[in-house]
C-alpha positions in Angstrom: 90.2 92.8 111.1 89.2 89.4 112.3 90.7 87.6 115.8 92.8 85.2 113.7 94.5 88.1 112.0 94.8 90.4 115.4 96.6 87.2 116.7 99.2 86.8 114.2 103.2 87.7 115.0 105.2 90.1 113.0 108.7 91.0 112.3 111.6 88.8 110.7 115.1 89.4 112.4 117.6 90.9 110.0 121.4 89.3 110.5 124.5 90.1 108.3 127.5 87.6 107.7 130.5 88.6 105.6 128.6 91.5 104.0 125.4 89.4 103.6 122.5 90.4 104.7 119.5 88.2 105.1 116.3 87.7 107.4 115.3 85.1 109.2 112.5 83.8 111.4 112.7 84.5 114.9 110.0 81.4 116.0 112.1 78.9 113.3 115.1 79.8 115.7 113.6 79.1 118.8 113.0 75.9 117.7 116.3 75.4 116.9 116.1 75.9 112.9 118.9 78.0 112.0 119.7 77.4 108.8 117.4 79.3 106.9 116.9 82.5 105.2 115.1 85.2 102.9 117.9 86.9 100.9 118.1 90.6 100.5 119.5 91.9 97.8 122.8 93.5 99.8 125.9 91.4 99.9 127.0 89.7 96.9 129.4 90.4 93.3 126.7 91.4 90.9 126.8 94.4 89.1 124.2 97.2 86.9 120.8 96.3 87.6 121.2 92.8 89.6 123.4 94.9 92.1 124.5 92.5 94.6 123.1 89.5 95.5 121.5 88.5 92.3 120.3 84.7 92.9 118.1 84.5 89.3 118.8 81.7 87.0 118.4 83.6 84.0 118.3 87.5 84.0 121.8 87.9 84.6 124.1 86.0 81.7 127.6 85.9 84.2 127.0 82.4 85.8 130.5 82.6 87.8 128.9 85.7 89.9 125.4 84.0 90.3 127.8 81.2 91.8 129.7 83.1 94.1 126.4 84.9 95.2 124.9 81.5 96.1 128.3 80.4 98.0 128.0 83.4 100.2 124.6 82.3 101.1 125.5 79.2 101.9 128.1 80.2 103.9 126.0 82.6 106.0 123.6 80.3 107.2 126.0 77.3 107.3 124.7 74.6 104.6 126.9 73.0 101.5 126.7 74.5 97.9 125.8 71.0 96.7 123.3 70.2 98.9 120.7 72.8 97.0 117.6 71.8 95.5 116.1 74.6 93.5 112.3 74.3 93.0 110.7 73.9 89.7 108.1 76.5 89.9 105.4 77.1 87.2 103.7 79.9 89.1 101.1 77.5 90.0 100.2 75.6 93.2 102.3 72.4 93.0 103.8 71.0 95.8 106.9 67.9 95.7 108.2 65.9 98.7 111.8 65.5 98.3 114.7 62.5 99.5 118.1 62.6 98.8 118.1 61.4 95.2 116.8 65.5 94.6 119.7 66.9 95.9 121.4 69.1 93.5 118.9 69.4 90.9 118.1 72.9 89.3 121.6 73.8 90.8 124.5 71.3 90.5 122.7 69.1 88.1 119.5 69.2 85.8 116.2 69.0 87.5 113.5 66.3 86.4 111.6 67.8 89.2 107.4 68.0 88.6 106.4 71.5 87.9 106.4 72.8 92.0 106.3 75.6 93.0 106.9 74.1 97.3 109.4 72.0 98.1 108.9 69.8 101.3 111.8 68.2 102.8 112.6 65.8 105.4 115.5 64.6 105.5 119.0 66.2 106.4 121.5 66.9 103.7 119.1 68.9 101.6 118.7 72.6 101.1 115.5 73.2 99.8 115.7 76.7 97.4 113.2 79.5 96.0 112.9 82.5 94.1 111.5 85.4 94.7 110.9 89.0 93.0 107.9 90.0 94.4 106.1 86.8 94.6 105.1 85.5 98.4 108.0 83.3 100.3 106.0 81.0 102.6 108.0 79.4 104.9 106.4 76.2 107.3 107.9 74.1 109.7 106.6 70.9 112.2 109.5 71.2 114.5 108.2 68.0 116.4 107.9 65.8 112.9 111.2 67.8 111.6 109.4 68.8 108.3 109.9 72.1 106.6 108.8 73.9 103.7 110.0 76.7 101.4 107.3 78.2 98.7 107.3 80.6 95.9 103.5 81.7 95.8 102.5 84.0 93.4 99.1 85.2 92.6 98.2 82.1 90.9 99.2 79.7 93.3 97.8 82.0 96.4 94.2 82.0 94.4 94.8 78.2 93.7 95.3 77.5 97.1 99.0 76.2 97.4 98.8 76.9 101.2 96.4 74.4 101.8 98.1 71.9 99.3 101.1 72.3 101.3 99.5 71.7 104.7 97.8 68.9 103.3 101.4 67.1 102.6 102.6 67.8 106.0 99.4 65.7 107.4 100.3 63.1 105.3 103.9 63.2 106.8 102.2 63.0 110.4 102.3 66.7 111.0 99.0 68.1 112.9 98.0 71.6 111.6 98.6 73.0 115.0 101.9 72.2 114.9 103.0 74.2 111.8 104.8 77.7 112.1 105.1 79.3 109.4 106.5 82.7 108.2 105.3 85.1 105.4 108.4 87.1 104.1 108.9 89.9 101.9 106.6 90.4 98.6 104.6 93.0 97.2 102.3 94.2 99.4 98.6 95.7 99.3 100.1 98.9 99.0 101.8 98.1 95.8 100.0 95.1 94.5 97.5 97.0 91.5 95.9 94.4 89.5 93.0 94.2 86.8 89.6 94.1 87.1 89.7 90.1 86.6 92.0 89.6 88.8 89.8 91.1 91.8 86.8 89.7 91.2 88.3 86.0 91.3 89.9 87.1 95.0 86.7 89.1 96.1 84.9 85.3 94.9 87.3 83.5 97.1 88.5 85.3 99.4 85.6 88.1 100.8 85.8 91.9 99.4 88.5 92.6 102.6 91.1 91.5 100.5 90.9 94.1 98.0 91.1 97.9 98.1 90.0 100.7 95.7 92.4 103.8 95.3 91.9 106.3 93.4 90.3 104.2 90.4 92.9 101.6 91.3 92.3 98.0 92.5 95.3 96.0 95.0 95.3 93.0 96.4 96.4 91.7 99.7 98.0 88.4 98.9 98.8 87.6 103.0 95.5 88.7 103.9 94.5 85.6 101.4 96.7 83.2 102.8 95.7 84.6 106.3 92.5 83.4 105.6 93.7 80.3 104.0 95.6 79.4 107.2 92.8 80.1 109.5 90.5 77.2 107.4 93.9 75.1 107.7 93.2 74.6 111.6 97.1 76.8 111.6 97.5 78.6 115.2 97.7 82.2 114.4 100.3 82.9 117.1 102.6 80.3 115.1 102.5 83.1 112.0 104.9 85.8 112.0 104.5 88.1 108.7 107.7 90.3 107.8 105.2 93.0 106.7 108.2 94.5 104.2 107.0 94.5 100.2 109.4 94.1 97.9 108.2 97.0 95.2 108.7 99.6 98.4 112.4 98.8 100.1 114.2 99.3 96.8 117.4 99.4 99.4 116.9 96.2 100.6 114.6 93.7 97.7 114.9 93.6 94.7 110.9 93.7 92.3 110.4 92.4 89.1 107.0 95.0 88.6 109.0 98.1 90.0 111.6 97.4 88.0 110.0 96.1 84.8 111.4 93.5 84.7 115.0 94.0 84.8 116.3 93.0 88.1 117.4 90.2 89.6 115.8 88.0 92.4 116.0 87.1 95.9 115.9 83.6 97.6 114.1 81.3 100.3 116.3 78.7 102.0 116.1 76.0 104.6 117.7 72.6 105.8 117.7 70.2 108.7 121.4 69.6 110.3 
């Protein structure tokens, strides 16, 4: 285990509003970013397999509950229903800058957003919005430039490199790398994350051999160690990283997984806004 990764924080704080439970980022609140989350899966009006708080777009055909599910969100963490702007993600490592003319789109309205699978906001009056079902949530903030970040980062777009992609928008925003905090949420961890033998060898390439394991004639993945080391070449601070360390396929109680559960489940979410 290198320095940069000894360094690194660890532990999201779990809150509960009105039944809803959701984690958030204890160094986001210390600098005074409240209003964001990483949904569980514990709090909402779904039913079957997307019990409760079912936030997918299109495994579950009742659109009235994956409304009311998303109001309750909202609520919790204190931002409007119409000022959500879901991301367009393509499981790849785009990365869009949004103003006010995005608000709404993927949600209220249709999206014309680019294929993304980041959204970088701003601006106030925007709720930037991601899905997630075992896939990484990356969360980044400059609290001194006010811009944040909310990522869906999947295999793809963690071997792609959507970290640095991201990072790379912020400088052109004014951020300085060692200004960035950033918080890894719940996904399917190392423990969990079995993958093919192609799959490896373009991590081992990329990323060293640490990020892989061998068990029992099985091959995982460590997707955070990846963007740990991503991170590091990013000039990012390592004590302005806090990893939730939960995986998704494990805490069946809390997340829902679309690999443990084939498939049929529903999906959790990523939000944050400015005031």
């Amino acid at each position: 285990m290198t320095d940069f990764v000894q360094r690194i924080q660890h532990g999201f704080e779990q809150r509960e509003k009105n039944g809803v439970r959701y984690l958030v980022i204890p160094s986001f609140v210390e600098a005074g970013i409240e209003k964001h989350c990483f949904t569980t899966r514990i709090g909402g009006v779904s039913d079957g397999v997307y019990a409760t708080l079912n936030l997918s777009r299109t495994r579950e055909q009742n659109p009235a509950n994956k409304k009311e599910n998303l109001k309750r969100i909202c609520d919790a963490i204190g931002v409007a229903y119409d000022s959500l702007t879901l991301v367009n993600y393509a499981h790849g490592d785009g990365v869009y800058l949004m103003d006010k003319n995005d608000v709404g789109k993927g949600i209220t309205k249709k999206t014309d957003l680019p294929p993304c699978d980041a959204l970088v906001i701003r601006d106030g009056g925007i709720t930037a919005h991601t899905l997630h079902a075992d896939c990484v949530p990356l969360f980044l903030l400059d609290p001194i430039k006010r811009v944040a970040c909310v990522s869906h980062a999947g295999w793809r777009g963690v071997y792609e490199g959507i970290t640095g992609n991201i990072i790379r928008l912020f400088e052109q925003c004014g951020c300085r790398p060692r200004d960035i905090l950033v918080g890894i949420g719940p996904h399917i961890m190392p423990c969990c994350f079995e993958v093919q033998e192609d799959v490896a060898r373009l991590f081992i390439e990329k990323f060293g051999e640490d990020v892989t394991e061998v068990r029992e004639g099985r091959t995982y993945v460590d997707l955070q160690l990846a963007l740990l080391k991503q991170m590091e070449q990013c000039g990012l601070q390592p004590e302005h990283i806090t990893c939730a360390d939960l995986c998704t396929y494990c805490r069946e109680d809390l997340f829902y997984s679309h690999r443990r559960d084939c498939g049929k489940t529903g999906a959790m979410g990523s939000f944050i806004a400015f005031c």
